[in-house]
PLY file of the C-alpha trace (Angstrom):
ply
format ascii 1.0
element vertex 87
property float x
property float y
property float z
element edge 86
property int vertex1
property int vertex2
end_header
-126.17 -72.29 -76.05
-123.82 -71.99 -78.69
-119.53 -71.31 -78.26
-118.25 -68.56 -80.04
-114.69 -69.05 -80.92
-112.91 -66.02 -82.12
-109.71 -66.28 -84.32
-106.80 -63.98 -84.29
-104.82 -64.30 -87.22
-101.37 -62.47 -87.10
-100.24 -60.90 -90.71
-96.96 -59.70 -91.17
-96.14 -56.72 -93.51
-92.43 -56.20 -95.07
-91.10 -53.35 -97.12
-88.55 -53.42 -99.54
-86.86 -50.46 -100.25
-84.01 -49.46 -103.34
-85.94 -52.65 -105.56
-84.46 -52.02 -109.06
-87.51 -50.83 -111.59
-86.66 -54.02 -113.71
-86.71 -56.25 -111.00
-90.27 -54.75 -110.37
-91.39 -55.12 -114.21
-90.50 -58.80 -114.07
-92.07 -59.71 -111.14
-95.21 -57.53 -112.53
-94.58 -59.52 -115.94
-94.39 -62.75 -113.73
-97.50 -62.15 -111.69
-99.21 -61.30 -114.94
-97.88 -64.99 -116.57
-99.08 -66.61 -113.39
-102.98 -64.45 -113.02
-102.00 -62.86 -109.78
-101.50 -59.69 -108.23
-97.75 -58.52 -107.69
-98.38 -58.96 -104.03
-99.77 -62.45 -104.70
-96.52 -63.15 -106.50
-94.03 -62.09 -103.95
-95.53 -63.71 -101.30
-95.57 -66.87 -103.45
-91.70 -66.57 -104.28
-91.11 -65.23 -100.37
-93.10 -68.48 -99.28
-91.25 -71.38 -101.52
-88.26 -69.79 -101.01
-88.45 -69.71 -97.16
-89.39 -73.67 -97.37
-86.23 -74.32 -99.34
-83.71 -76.88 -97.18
-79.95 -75.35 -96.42
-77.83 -77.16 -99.27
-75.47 -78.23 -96.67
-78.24 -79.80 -94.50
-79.56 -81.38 -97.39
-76.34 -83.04 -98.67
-75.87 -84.45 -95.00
-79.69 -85.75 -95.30
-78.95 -87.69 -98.50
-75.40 -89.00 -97.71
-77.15 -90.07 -94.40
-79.93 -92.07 -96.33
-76.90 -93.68 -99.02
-74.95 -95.27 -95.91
-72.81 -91.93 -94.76
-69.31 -90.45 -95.96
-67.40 -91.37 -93.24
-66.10 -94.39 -95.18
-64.81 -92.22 -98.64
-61.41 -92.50 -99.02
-59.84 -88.69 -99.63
-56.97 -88.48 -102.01
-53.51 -87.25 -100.90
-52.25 -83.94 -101.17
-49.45 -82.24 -101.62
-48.64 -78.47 -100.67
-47.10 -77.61 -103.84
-49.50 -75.93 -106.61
-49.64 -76.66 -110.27
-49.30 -73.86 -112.60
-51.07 -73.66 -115.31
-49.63 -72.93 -118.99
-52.41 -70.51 -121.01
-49.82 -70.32 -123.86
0 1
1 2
2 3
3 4
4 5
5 6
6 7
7 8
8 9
9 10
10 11
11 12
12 13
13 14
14 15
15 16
16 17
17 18
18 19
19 20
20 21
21 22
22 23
23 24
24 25
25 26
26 27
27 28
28 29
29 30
30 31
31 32
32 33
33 34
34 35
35 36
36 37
37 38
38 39
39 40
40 41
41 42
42 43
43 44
44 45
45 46
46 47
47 48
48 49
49 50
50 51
51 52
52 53
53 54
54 55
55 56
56 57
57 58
58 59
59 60
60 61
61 62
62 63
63 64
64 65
65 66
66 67
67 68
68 69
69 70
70 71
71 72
72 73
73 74
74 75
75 76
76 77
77 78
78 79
79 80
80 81
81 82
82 83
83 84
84 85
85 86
């Protein structure tokens, strides 16, 4: 006797609404570039850009792998501002 084993996939479906006409031309120009529907495209962007790492999570992830910050020496401040001559 064989086991059937039955798959539910789960697709989710997102609607953008007020998209500017150009911004649809260039991602219809981009798809086009790329040999992909519009659809195709957008999910590709959505998808990469999802993965993308929080610059400030990043910058802790390197500094971490260099040794840490805690050991930078800050400059002193002082409260008073320069001004600037544009003459």
């Amino acid at each position: 006797m064989t086991d059937i084993v039955w798959k539910v996939i789960m697709v989710a479906s997102i609607i953008v609404r007020g998209l500017d006409e150009s911004v649809k031309d260039r991602l219809a120009a981009q798809a086009r570039e790329h040999g992909r529907s519009m659809e195709a495209e957008v999910r590709d962007i959505l998808t990469r850009a999802s993965a993308r790492p929080h610059i400030g999570v990043a910058l802790i992830q390197v500094s971490r792998a260099v040794g840490g910050v805690e050991e930078l020496k800050i400059p002193e401040r002082s409260g008073v501002a320069r001004s600037v001559d544009f003459g």
